[in-house]
N, C-alpha and C positions, 0 to 999 in steps of 0.2 A: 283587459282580456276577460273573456268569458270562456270558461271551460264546460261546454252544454253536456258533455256524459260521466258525470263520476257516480260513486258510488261514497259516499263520505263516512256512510255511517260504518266503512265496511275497510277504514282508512286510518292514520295516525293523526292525531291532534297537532304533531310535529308535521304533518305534511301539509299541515293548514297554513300553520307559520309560513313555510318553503314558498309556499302557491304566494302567497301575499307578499312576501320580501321580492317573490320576481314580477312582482305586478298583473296578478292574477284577483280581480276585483268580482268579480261572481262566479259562481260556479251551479249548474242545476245536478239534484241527487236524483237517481232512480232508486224503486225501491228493487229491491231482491227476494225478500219475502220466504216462504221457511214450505220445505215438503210437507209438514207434517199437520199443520194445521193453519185456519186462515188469522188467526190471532194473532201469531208470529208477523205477518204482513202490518196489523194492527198497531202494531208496539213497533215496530219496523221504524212506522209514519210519525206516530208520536213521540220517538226519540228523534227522529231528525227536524220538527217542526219546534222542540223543546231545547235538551241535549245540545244535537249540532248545530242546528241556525243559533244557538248562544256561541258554541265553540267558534264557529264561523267569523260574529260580529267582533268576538275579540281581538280576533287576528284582522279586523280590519276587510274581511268578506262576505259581500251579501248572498243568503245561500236559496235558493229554492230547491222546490222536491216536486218529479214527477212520479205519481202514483199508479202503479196496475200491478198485474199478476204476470209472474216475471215462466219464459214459458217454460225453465228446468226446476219451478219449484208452483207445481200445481197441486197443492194439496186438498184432499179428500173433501171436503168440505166447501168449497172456494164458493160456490154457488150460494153459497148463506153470504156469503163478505161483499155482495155485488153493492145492495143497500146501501153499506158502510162507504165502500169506496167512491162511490155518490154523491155522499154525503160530504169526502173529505175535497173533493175537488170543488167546493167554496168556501172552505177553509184558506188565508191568508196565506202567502207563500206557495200554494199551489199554483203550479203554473200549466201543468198537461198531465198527461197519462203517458205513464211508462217506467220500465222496458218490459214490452210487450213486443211477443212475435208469434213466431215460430222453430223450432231448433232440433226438433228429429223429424221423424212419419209418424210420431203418435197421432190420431186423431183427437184424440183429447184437445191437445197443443189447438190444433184448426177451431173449434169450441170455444176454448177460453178466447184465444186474439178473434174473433168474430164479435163477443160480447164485449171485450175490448174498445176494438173500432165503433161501432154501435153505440158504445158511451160517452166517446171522443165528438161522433157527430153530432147527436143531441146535446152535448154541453158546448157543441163548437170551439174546442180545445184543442191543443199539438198532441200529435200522438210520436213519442219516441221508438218504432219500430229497431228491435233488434236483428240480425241477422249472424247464420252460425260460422263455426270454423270448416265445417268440413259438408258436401252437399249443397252447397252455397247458391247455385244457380240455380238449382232444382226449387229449391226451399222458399228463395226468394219469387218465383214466380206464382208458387202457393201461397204466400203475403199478397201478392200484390193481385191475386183471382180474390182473394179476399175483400183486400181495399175497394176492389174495384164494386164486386156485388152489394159491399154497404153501402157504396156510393158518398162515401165524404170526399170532400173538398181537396183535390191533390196540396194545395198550399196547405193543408192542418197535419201532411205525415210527414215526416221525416226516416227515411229509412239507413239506419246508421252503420257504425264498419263498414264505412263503402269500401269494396276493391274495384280491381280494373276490369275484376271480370262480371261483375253486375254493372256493371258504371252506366252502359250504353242501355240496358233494360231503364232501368230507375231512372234516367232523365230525359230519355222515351216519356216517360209518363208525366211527367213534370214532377216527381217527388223533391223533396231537400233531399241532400245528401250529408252524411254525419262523417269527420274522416278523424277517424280514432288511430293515432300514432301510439303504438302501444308494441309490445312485442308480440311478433305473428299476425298483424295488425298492417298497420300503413308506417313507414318509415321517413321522416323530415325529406330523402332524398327520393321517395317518391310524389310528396306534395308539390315538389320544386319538379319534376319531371312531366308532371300531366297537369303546370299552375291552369292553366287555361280551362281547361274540362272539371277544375276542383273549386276552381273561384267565387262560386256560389253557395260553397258549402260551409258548414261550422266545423269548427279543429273542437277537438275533445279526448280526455286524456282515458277515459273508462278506468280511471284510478280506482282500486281495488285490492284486497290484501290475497284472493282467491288465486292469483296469477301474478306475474310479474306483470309492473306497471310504475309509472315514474308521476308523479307530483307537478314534476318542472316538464311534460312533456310539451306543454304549449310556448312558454318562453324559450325554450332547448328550439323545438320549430321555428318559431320566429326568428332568433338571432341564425342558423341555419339558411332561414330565406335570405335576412338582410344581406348575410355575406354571398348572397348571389343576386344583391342588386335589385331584386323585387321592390315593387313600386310602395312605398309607407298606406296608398290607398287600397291596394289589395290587401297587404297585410292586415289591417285595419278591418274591412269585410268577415274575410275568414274567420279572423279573431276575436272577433266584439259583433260588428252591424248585423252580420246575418243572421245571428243565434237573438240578438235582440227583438230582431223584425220576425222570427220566427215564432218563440215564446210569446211575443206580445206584454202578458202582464212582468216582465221584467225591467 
């Protein structure tokens, strides 16, 4: 299994164990990054490039990390970190950019995921677009006026927490879709309910300590599927191929 949305660094070392005993073999981090200054973003990358891709391999899990400016922690300064962050996506273990979105009506937010996307198409990397809890369809059509004006490659976005109520926008456009089982999120028994219209998509758990969020939410899913019979080939898709074929250097 590949679990494409966690947050590791932001997680228990115990939950690494967990992910691994149920047969969870990579998992990709986003960063999170700090309100207050773009260093915090800094130290963010080089603890989980150090730190947790160590913690990771112990537990018998290979970890990547996507990197951007996450859009609820835009600090003052971020415009200096653009370089940096540049810089770190050909660094080893990087595998895209993210999580980056959008997630109120600040214009700020529109700014950052601009330069964002823009850094995604010139290095021709995955870009992990976030999407929020509340304004949802509004928000997401302002990501996707975005994507569209930069003009990167619909295969290089992913636009993640899919629900049912963007579904039909986002594969309108041919984006990936990210289906985060998480609480307030996507529930196992709606994976199994719309298998057909998700089947393209990568399962991911947005593990996190910010929120309630489960470890085992991909093997919780899967065994969930199996017991309604779903084909081992779909499962397989969901859980591993698509998020592979998508990252690339994984």
């Amino acid at each position: 299994m590949i679990d494409s949305h966690t947050h590791i660094q932001l997680a228990g070392y115990n939950d690494l164990e967990l992910m691994a005993m149920s047969g969870v073999e990579k998992v990709v981090s986003c960063t999170v990054g700090s309100p207050s200054t773009i260093q915090g973003l800094f130290d963010e990358v080089n603890n989980l490039l150090n730190i947790y891709k160590n913690n990771a391999k112990n537990n018998g899990i290979e970890l990547y990390v996507a990197v951007g400016i996450h859009p609820s922690n835009i600090p003052p300064d971020w415009k200096y970190g653009l370089p940096k962050i540049e810089e770190y996506l050909s660094y080893d273990g990087v595998v895209g950019i993210g999580e980056v979105g959008i997630n109120s009506e600040r214009p700020l937010e529109e700014d950052v995921f601009i330069e964002m996307v823009n850094m995604a198409k010139k290095y021709d990397l995955p870009v992990v677009v976030h999407t929020p809890y509340i304004n949802r369809e509004e928000i997401v059509k302002k990501e996707i006026r975005v994507i569209e004006k930069v003009g990167i490659s619909e295969d290089l976005v992913v636009i993640d927490h899919i629900n049912i109520d963007i579904l039909k926008m986002v594969k309108e456009k041919n984006y990936h879709i990210g289906l985060t089982v998480r609480e307030g999120r996507l529930r196992p028994e709606n994976i199994y309910e719309n298998l057909k219209e998700f089947e393209d998509g990568m399962l991911n758990s947005d593990l996190i300590n910010l929120g309630p969020s489960d470890p085992l939410s991909l093997p919780k899913t899967l065994k969930f599927l199996r017991s309604k019979g779903v084909d081992k080939i779909i499962l397989n898709k969901i859980s591993y191929e698509n998020a592979k074929k998508f990252f690339r250097k994984i």
